[in-house]
C-alpha positions as CSV (number, residue, x, y, z in Angstrom):
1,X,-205.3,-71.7,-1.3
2,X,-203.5,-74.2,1.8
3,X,-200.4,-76.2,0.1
4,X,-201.7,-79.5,-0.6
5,X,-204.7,-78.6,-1.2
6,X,-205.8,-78.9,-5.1
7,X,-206.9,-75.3,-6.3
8,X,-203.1,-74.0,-4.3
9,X,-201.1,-76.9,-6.3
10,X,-203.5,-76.3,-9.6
11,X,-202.6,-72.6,-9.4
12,X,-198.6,-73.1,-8.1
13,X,-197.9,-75.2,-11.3
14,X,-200.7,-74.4,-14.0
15,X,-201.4,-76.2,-17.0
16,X,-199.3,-74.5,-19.6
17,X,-200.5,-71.8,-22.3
18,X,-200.2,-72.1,-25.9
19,X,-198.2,-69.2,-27.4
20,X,-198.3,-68.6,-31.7
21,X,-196.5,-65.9,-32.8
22,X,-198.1,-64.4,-36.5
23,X,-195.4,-62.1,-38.0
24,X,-195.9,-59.5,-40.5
25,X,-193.7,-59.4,-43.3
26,X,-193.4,-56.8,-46.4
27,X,-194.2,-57.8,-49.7
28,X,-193.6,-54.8,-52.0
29,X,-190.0,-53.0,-49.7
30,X,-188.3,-51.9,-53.2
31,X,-191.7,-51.1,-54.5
32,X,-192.4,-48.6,-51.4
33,X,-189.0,-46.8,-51.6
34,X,-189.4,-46.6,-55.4
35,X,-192.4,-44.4,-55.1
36,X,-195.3,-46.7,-53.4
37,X,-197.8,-44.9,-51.6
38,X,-198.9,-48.1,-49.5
39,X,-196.8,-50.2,-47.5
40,X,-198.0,-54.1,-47.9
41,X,-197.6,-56.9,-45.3
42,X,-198.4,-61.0,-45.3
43,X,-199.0,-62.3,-42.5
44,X,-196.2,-65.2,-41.7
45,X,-197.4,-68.3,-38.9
46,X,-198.5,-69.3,-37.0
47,X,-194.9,-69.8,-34.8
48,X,-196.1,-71.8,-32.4
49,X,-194.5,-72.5,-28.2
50,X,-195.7,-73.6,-24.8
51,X,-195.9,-71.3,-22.3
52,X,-194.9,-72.4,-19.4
53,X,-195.5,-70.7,-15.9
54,X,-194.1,-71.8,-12.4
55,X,-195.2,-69.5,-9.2
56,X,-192.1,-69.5,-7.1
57,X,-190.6,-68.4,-3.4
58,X,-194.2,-68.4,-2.2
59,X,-195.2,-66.4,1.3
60,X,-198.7,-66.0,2.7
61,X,-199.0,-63.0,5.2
62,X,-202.0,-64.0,7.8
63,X,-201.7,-60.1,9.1
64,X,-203.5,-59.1,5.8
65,X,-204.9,-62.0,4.0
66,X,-202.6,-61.8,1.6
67,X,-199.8,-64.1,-0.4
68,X,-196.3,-62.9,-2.6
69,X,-194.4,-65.1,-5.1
70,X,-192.7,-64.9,-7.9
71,X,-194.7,-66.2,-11.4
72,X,-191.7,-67.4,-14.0
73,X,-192.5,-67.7,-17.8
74,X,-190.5,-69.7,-20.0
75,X,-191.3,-70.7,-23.6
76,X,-190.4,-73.8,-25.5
77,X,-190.6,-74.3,-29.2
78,X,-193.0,-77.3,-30.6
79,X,-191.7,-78.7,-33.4
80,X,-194.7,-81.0,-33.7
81,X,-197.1,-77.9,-33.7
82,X,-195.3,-76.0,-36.6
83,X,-194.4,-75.8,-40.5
84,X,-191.4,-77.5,-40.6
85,X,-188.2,-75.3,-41.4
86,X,-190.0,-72.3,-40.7
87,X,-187.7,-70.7,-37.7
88,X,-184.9,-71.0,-41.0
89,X,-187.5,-68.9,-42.9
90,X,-186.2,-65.2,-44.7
91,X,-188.5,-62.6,-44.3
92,X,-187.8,-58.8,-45.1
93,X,-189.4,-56.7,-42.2
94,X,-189.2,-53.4,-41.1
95,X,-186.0,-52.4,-39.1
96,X,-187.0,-52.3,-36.0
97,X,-184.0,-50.4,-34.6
98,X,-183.8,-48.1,-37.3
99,X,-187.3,-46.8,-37.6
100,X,-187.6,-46.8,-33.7
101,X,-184.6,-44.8,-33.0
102,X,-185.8,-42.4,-36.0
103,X,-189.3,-41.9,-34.6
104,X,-187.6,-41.5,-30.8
105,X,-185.7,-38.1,-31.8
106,X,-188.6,-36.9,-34.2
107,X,-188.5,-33.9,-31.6
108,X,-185.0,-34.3,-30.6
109,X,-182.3,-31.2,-31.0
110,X,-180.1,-31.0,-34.5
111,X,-177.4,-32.1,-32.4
112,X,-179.0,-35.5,-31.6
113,X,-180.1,-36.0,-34.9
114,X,-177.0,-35.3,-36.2
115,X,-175.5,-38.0,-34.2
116,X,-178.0,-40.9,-35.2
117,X,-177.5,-40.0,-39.1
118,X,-173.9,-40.4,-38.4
119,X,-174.4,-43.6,-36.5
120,X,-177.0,-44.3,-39.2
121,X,-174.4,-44.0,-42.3
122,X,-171.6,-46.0,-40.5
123,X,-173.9,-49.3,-39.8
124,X,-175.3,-48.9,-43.3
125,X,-178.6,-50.5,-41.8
126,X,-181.6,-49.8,-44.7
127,X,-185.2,-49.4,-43.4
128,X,-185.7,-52.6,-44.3
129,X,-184.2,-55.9,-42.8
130,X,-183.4,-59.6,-44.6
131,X,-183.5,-62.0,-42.2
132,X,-184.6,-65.2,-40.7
133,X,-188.0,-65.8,-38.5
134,X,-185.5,-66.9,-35.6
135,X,-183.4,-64.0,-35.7
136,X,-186.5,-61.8,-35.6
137,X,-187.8,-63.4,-32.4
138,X,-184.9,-64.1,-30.5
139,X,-181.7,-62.5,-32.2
140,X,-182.0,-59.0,-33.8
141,X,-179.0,-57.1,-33.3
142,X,-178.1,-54.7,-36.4
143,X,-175.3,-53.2,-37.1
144,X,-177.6,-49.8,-35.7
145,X,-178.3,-51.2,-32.4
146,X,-174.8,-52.4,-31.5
147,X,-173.2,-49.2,-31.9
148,X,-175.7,-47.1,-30.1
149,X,-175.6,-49.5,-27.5
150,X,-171.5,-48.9,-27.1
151,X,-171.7,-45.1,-27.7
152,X,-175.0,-43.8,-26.5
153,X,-176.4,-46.8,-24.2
154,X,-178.3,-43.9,-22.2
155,X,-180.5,-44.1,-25.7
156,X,-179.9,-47.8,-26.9
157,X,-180.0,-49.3,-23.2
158,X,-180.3,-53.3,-25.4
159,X,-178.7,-54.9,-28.5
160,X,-181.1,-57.3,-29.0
161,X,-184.4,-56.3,-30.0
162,X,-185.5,-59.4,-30.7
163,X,-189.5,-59.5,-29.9
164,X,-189.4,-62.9,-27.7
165,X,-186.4,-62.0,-26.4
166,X,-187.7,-58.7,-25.0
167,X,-190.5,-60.6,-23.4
168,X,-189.2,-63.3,-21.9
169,X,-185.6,-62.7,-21.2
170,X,-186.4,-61.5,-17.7
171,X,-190.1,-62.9,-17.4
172,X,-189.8,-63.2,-13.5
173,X,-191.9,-61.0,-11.1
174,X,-193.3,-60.8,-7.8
175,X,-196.7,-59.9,-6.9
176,X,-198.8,-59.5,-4.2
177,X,-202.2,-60.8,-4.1
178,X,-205.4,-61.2,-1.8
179,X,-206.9,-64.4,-0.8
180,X,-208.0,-64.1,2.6
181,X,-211.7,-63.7,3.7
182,X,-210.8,-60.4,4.5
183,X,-211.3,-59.4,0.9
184,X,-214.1,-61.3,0.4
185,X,-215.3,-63.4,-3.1
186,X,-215.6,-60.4,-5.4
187,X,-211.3,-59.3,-4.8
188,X,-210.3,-62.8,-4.3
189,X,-206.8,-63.1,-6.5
190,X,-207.2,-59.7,-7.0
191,X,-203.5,-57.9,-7.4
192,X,-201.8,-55.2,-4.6
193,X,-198.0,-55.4,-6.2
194,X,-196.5,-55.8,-8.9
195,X,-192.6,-56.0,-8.8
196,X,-193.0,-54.1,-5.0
197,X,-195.0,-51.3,-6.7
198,X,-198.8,-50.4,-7.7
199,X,-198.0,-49.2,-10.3
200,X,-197.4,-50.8,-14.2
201,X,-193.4,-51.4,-14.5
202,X,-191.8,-48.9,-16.1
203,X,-194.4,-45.9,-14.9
204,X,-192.7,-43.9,-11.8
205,X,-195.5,-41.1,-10.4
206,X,-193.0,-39.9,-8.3
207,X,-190.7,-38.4,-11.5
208,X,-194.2,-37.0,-13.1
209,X,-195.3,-40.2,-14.9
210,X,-198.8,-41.4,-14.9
211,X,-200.4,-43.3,-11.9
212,X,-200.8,-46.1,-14.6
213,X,-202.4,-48.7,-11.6
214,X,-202.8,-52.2,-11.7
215,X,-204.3,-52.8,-8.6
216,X,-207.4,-55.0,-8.4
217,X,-205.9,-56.8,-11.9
218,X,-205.3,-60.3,-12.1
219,X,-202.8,-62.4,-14.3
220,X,-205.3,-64.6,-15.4
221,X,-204.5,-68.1,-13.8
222,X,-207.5,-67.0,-11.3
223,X,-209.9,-64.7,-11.1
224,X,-212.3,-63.1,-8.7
225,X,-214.8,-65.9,-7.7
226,X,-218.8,-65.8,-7.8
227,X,-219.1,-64.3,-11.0
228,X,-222.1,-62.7,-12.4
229,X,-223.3,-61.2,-15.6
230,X,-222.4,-57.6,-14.2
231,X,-218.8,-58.4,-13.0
232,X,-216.2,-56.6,-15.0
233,X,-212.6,-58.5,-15.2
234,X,-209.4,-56.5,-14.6
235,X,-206.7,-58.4,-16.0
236,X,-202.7,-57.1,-16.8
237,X,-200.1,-58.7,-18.7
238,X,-196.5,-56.9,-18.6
239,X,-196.5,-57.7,-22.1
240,X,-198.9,-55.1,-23.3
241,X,-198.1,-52.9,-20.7
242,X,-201.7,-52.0,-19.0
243,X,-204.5,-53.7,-18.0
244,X,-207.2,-54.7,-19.9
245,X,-211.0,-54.9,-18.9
246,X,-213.2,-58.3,-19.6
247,X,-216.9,-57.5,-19.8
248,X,-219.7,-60.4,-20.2
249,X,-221.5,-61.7,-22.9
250,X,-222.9,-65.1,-22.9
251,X,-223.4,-68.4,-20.8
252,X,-221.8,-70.6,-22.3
253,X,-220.7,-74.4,-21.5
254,X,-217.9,-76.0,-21.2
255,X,-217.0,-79.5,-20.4
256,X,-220.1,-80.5,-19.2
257,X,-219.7,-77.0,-16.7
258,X,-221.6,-73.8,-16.7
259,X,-219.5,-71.5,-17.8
260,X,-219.3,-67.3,-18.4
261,X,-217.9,-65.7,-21.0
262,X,-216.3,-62.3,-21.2
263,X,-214.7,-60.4,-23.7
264,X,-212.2,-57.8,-24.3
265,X,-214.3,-54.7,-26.0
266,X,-213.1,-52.9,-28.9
267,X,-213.1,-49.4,-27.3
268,X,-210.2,-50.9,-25.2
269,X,-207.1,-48.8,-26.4
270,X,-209.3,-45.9,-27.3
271,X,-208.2,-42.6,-25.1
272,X,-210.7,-42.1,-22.5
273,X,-211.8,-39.2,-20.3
274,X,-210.6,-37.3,-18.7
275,X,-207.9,-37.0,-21.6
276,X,-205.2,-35.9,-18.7
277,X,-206.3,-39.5,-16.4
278,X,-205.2,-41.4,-19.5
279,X,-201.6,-43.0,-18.7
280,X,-201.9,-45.1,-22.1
281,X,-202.5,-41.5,-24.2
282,X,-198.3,-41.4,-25.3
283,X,-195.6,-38.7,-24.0
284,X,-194.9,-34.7,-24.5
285,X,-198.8,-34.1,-24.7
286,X,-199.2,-36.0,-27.8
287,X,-202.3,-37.9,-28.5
288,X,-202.6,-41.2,-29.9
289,X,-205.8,-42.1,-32.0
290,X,-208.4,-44.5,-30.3
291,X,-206.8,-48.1,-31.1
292,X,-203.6,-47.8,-30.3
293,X,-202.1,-47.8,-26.7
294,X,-198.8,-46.7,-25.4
295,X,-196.7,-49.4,-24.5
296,X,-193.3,-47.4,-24.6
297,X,-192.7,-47.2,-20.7
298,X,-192.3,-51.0,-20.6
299,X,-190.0,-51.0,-23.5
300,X,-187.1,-48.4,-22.7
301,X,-189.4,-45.7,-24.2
302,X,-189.0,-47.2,-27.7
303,X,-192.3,-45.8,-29.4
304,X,-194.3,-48.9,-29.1
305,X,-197.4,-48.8,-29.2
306,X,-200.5,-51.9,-29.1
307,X,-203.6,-52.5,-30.6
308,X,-206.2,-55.3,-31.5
309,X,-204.8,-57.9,-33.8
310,X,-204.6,-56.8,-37.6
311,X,-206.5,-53.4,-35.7
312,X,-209.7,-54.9,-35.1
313,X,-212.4,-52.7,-34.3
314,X,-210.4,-49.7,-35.0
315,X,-209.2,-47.9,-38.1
316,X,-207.8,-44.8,-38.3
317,X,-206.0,-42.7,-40.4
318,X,-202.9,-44.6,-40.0
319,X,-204.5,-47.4,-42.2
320,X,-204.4,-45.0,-45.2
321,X,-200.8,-45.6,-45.9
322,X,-200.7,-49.7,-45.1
323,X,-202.2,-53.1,-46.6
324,X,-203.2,-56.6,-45.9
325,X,-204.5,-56.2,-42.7
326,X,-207.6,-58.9,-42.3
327,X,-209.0,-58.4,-39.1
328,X,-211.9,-60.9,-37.6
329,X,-213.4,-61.7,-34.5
330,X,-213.5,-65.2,-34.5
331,X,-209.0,-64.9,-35.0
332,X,-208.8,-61.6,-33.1
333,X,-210.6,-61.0,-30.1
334,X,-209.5,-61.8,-26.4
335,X,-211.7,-63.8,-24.1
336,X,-212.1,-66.0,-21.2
337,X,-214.7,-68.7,-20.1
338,X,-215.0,-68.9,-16.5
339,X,-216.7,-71.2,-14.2
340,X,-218.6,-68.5,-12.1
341,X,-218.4,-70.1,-8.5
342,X,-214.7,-70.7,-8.4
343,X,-213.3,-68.3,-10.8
344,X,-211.6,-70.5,-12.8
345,X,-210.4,-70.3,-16.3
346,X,-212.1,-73.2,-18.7
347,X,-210.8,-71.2,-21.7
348,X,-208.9,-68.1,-22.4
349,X,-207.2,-66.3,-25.1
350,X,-205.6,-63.1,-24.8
351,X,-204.4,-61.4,-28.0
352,X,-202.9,-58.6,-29.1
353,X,-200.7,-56.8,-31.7
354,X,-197.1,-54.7,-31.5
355,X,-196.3,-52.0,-33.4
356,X,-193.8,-49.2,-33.9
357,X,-195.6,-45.3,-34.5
358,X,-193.2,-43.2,-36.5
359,X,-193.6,-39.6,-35.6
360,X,-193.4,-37.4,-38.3
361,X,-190.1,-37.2,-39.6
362,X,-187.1,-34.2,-40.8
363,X,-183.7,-33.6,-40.4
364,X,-183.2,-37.0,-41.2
365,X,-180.1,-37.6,-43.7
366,X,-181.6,-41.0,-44.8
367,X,-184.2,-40.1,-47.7
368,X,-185.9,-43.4,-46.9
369,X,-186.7,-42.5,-43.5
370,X,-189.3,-39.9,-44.8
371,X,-191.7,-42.8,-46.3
372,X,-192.6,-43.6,-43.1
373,X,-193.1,-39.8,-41.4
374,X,-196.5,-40.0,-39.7
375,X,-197.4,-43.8,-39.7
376,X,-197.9,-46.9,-38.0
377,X,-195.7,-50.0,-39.2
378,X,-197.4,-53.3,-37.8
379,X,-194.6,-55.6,-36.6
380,X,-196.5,-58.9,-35.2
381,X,-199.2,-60.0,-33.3
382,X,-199.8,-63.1,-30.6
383,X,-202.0,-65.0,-28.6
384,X,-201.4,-66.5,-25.8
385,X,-204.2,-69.7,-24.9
386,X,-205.9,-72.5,-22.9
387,X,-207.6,-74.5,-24.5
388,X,-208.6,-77.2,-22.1
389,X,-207.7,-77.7,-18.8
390,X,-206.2,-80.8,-17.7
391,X,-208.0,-84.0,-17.4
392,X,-207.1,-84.5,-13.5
393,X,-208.0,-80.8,-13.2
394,X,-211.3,-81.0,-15.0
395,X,-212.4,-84.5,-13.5
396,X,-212.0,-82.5,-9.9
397,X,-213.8,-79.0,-11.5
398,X,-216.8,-81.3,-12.1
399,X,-217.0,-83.0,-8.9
400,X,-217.0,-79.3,-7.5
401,X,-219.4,-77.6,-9.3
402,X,-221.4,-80.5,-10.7
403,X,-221.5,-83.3,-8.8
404,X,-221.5,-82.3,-5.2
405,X,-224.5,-79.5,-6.0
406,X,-226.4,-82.6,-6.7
407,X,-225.3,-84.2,-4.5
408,X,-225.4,-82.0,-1.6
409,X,-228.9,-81.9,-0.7
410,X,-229.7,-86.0,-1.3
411,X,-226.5,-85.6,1.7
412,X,-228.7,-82.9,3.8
413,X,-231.6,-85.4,3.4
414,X,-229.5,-88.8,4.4
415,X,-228.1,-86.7,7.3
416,X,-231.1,-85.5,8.6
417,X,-232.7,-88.8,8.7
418,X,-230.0,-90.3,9.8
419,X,-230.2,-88.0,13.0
420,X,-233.6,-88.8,13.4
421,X,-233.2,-92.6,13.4
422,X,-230.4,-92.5,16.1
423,X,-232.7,-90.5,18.1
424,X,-235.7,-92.4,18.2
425,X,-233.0,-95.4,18.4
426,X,-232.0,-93.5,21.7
427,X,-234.6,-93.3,23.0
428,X,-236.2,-97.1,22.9
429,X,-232.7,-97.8,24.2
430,X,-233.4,-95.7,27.2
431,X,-236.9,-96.8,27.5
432,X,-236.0,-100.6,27.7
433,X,-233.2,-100.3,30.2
434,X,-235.2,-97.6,32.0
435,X,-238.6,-97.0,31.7
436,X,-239.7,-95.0,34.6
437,X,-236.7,-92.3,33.4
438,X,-237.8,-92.4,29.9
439,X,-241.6,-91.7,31.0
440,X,-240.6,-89.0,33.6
441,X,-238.4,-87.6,30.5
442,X,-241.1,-87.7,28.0
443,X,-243.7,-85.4,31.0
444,X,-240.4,-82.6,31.5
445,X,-241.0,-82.3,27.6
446,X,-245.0,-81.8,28.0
């Protein structure tokens, strides 16, 4: 990790990440506030970008064996990759801003809810939204969300809810990681700070949250190095608000290269034990079901909570009241395919799903807010992928950890003999300009 090196100029401007967006859309609205006891969604994409990631302001810190700088996504749309016309699309989807505000004061005083069914009636905002696949992801801002914005921004703090534009309008943040030998091959890349704190944005321990931690994660561009089958992978994305943990399944290979694969389990937004240790459990002691984690502390306490694509591995009660999910491994599941000696990502895909849980529901004005008392309302789900790594960056992997093991010890063997043959090359040179010394020599050696 020296500038100029390859793996340091690899890792300042990696290859970029393929991003596809799968929206779900409602297929039976009128149907459900007419007296349907199941809510039913299509699945809409893929919406397909490159993700594009620069590491920036870059400082190493020799005292500790550790480096900061600043990792900056971006996306950009390929028009080549998708249907054409389909950011033009109309889809009718939940309101995001309407539900979510709902669900938010579900324990909230009469006064408060008096207040949103005011606000509620004067943006005449329905549960339900008509709009475009481009305004979904970059541009939602209801008639709902405006106004709370201007009169009660303590509650509304955005007025654009937009999914990509919550993720990537301020996708800039500094971490700290270790490189050093200090920390030796098994915490190499391995995080200390994220935005100047240990801590998961959005948690505080020091107003009573949850040490949510995401030390010893890594962003995924490297990993720890040396791998093994018994390693277990920590790796956080901001955008699902916890770290996740990789566990190993098969050798695989890869580009002519050995390769590990690890997987995300299925037990990996269940609640774990002790219940009171769980920072991803949700807020005034209630419990979410295994599945679903709370994600609301990274999105201004909007009651967000993420899952498994299309809930794979899980169903819970929650399912009881929605249709069309379809969930497989082969679409769903995260992995990642390392090279074991150099921790290296030769294929990665890290998926998951957002959606909005709606507390049970009264003192609502709105009659079609009680449909969706005590349920959870899939909005969309993404992955974010490599693929393959670049050729220049593949064509050095497999000199690495290909070529030079072979290599290497046909290199030991030429050296050695090498050494050999200058030395008995020394010594006939001494013994023809000097043979007395060379004898004399030879009997301090007996």
């Amino acid at each position: 990790m020296h500038p100029g090196l390859p793996p340091f100029e690899f890792w300042k401007t990696p290859p970029p990440s393929t991003l596809r967006i799968f929206i779900f859309e409602v297929i039976n609205s009128y149907e459900f506030l007419k007296g349907d006891e199941v809510l039913k969604f299509r699945q809409i994409g893929p919406i397909v970008y490159r993700e594009n990631i620069v590491h920036e302001n870059i400082t190493f810190h020799p005292e500790n064996d550790t480096m900061s700088f600043t990792a900056v996504r971006t996306v950009e749309f390929l028009e080549e990759e998708n249907e054409p016309g389909i950011l033009n699309r109309t889809v009718i989807v939940p309101n995001l801003a309407v539900l979510g505000m709902a669900s938010k004061l579900h324990d909230s005083s009469f006064i408060m809810k008096a207040g949103y069914n005011m606000m509620l009636r004067q943006s005449k905002d329905s549960v339900f939204q008509n709009t475009t696949v481009y305004n979904y992801l970059w541009n939602m801002d209801g008639s709902l969300m405006k106004l709370g914005a201007t009169l009660v921004p303590f509650m509304v703090p955005i007025d654009n809810s937009g999914v990509l534009h919550q993720m990537y309008h301020s996708f800039s943040d500094r971490q700290n990681v270790k490189i050093g030998t200090a920390h030796g091959h098994a915490h190499f890349f391995e995080m200390n700070l994220y935005n100047n704190r240990p801590t998961v944005p959005g948690f505080r321990p020091e107003r009573g949250d949850c040490y949510a931690s995401i030390e010893n994660s890594t962003e995924g561009a490297f990993y720890p190095q040396r791998l093994t089958e018994k390693s277990v992978l920590n790796y956080f994305r901001k955008t699902i608000c916890r770290p996740g943990y990789l566990h190993y399944t098969e050798d695989v290979t890869v580009d002519e290269m050995n390769g590990k694969k690890y997987v995300l389990p299925g037990s990996s937004y269940d609640r774990t034990h002790p219940l009171e240790e769980d920072c991803y459990r949700g807020d005034d002691g209630f419990e979410y079901p295994d599945g679903l984690s709370d994600a609301s502390k990274c999105y201004y306490d909007f009651p967000i909570v993420v899952s498994n694509p299309h809930f794979l591995n899980r169903s819970g009660e929650w399912m009881r009241k929605i249709e069309g999910m379809q969930p497989n491994k082969e679409d769903h599941e995260s992995f990642v395919i390392l090279e074991p000696l150099l921790g290296v990502p030769l294929k990665e895909c890290a998926r998951s799903q957002s959606n909005i849980f709606i507390h049970k529901l009264s003192g609502f004005s709105n009659p079609d807010l009680q449909k969706f008392s005590d349920m959870v309302v899939p909005m969309f789900w993404g992955d974010v992928c490599i693929h393959q790594l670049p050729a220049l960056i593949r064509a050095f992997m497999i000199l690495v950890v290909v070529v030079v093991p072979i290599l290497q010890p046909i290199g030991c063997f030429l050296a050695y003999g090498f050494g050999l043959l200058m030395i008995l090359y020394g010594m006939k040179q001494l013994h023809t300009s000097n043979p007395y010394m060379s004898i004399a020599i030879g009997q301090q050696w007996r």
